[in-house]
C-alpha positions in Angstrom: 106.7 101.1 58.7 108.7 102.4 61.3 109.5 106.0 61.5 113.1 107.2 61.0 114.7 109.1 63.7 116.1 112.6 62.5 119.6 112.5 61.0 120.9 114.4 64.0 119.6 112.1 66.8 122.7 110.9 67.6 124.5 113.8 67.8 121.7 115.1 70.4 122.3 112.2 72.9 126.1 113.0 73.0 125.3 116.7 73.4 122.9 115.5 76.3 125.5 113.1 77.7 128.0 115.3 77.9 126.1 117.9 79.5 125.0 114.7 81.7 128.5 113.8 82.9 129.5 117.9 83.1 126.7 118.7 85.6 127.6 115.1 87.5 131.3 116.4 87.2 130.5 119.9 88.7 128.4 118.2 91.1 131.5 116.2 92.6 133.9 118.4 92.5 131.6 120.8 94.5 130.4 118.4 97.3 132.3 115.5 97.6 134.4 116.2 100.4 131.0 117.4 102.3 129.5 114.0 101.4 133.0 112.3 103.0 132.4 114.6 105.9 129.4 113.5 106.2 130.3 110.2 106.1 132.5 110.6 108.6 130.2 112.6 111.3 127.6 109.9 110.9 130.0 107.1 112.2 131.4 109.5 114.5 128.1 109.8 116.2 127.1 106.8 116.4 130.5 105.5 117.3 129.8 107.7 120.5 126.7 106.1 121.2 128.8 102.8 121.3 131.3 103.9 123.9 128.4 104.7 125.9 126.8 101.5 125.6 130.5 100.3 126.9 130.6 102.4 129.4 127.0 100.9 131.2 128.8 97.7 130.5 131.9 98.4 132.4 130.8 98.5 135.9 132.5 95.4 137.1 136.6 95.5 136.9 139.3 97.8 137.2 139.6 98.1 133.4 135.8 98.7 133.5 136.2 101.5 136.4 139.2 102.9 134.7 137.7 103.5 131.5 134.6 104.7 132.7 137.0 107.5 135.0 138.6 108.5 131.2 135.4 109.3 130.0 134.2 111.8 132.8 137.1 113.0 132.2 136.5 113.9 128.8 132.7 115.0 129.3 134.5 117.3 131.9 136.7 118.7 129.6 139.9 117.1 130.6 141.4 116.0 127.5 144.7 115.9 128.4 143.9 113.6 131.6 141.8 111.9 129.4 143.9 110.9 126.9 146.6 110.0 129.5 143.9 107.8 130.8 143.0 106.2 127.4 146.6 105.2 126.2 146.8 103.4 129.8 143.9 101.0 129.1 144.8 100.4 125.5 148.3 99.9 126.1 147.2 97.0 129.2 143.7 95.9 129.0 140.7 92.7 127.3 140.2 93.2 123.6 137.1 95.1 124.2 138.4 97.6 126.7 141.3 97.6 124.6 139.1 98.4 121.6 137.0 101.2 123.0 140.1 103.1 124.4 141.5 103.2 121.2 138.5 104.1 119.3 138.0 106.9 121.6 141.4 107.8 121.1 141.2 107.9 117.4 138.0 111.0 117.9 140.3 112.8 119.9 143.2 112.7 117.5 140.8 113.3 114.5 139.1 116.4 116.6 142.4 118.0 116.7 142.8 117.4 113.0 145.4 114.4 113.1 143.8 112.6 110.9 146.6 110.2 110.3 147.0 109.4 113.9 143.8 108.8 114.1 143.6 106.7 110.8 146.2 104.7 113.0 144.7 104.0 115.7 141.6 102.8 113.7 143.8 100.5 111.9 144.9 99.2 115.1 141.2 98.2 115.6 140.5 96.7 112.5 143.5 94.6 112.6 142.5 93.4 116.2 141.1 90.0 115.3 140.6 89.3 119.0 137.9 92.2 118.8 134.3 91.6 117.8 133.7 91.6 113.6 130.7 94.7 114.4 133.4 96.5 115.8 136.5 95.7 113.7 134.0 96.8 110.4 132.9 100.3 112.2 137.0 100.9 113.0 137.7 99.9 109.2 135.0 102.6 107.8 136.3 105.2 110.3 139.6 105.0 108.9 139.0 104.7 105.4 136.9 108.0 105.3 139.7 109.4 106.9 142.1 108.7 104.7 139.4 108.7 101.4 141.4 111.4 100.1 144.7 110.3 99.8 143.7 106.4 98.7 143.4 105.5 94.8 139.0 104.7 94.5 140.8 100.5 93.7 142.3 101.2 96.9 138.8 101.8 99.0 136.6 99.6 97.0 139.2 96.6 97.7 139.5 97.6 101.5 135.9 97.7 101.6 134.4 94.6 99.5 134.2 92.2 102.2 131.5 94.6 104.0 129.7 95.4 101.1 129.4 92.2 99.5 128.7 90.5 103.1 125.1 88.8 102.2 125.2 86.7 105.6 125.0 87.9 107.3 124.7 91.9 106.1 126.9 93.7 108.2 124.9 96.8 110.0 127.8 98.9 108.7 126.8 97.7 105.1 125.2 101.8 104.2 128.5 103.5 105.1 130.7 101.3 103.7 128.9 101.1 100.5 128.5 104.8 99.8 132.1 105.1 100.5 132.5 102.9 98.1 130.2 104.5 95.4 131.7 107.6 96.0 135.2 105.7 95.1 133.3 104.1 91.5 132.2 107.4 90.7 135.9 109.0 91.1 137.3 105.9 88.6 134.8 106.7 86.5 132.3 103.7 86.9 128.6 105.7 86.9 126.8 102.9 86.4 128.5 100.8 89.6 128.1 103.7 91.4 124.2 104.3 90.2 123.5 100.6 91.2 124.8 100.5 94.5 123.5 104.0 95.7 120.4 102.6 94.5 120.7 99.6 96.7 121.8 101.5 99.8 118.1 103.4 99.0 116.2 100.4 98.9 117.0 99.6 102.8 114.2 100.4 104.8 115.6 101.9 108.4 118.2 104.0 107.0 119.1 107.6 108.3 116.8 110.0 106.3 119.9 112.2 105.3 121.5 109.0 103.7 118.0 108.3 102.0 117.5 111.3 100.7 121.4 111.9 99.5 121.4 108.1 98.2 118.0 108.5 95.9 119.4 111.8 94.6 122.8 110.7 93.6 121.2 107.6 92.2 118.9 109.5 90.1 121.7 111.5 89.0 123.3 108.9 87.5 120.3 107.1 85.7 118.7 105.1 88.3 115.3 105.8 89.5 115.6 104.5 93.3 112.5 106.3 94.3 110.6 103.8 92.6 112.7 100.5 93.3 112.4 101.8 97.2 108.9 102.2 97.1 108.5 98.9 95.3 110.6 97.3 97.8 108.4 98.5 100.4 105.4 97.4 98.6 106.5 93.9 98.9 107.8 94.5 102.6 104.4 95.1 103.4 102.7 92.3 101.4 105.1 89.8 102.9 104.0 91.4 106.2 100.6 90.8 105.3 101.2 87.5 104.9 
């Protein structure tokens, strides 16, 4: 015979659910603009490291020469020169010169807090169809963690969905874009979307280690265990390997 639970067992679990969804509350409301920010200074970086790889790319052209000359200007601390330089090649220059001017625009506008000018210009980018997808997605992210606080969480998850549903193949900007939008489920209220998918951003094997770590522990938060789906993802990693 099977033994009856006390009387009060319910009661308990919604006692421990609220305190659940306070302590997840609390936890929001205290660093989710830090976890945006962080968001943000991730693709910032390695949006950098892109122009760069544009830059060794550019040594054939005028465009090529001219955008190369903007950025020493900038690492010389001419922004103002720079800038100048910037709008001339995005206002009269190939998609991917085009592209990188603007981008580069968009961190100069966003490091003197003009967020919406910069959210512009990224929006530019996205739009560009004539520009590569890789890049278009990157611009896309940029500007939607920019904005992230002034757009409803429908708003970002919509924008969004075509990245993190992309299956083939995944787009390499699948981690940001999908945090953003588990950050966005959690706001509407959806814990268990938002569980699930930072779960699945956990389970990919060469992520950042600050997006691992931040990833398990908001999973496990909301009542997925990704520490043990990512080590049993890696398990059979390695036996495939094997193979």
């Amino acid at each position: 015979m099977a033994t009856r639970p006390p009387a009060n067992a319910a009661l308990l679990q919604e006692v421990d659910d609220a305190v659940r969804k306070d302590a997840l509350d609390s936890f929001a409301r205290r660093y989710g603009r830090w976890i945006v920010a962080l968001v943000v200074a991730g693709l910032l970086g390695f949006g950098g490291y892109l122009f760069w790889q544009n830059q060794q790319l550019a040594a054939a052209g005028e465009k090529g020469e001219a955008l190369v000359a903007a950025f020493d200007k900038l690492k010389g601390g001419d922004t103002k020169g720079a800038s100048a330089a910037l709008e001339a090649i995005k206002a009269d220059a190939t998609p991917a010169y085009r592209a990188a001017a603007t981008i580069q625009l968009a961190n100069l506008r966003a490091a003197e807090g003009d967020r919406k000018a910069a959210a512009t210009l990224l929006a530019a980018v996205a739009a560009d169809k004539a520009v590569d997808q890789s890049i278009r997605d990157m611009a896309l992210i940029r500007q939607t963690a920019l904005e992230f606080d002034t757009l409803k969480p429908e708003v970002v998850i919509a924008r969004l969905a075509p990245i993190v549903g992309s299956t083939d193949p995944v787009s390499p900007w699948y981690p940001s874009a999908a945090e953003l939008t588990a950050i966005a489920h959690y706001q509407a209220g959806r814990f268990d979307q938002a569980g699930d998918l930072y779960a699945k951003i956990a389970k990919i094997k060469d992520i950042p280690p600050a997006l691992q770590s931040r990833t398990i522990q908001m999973a496990g938060m909301l009542g997925v265990d990704a520490v043990e789906d990512r080590a049993s993802t890696a398990a059979q990693k390695d036996g495939q390997n094997a193979k």
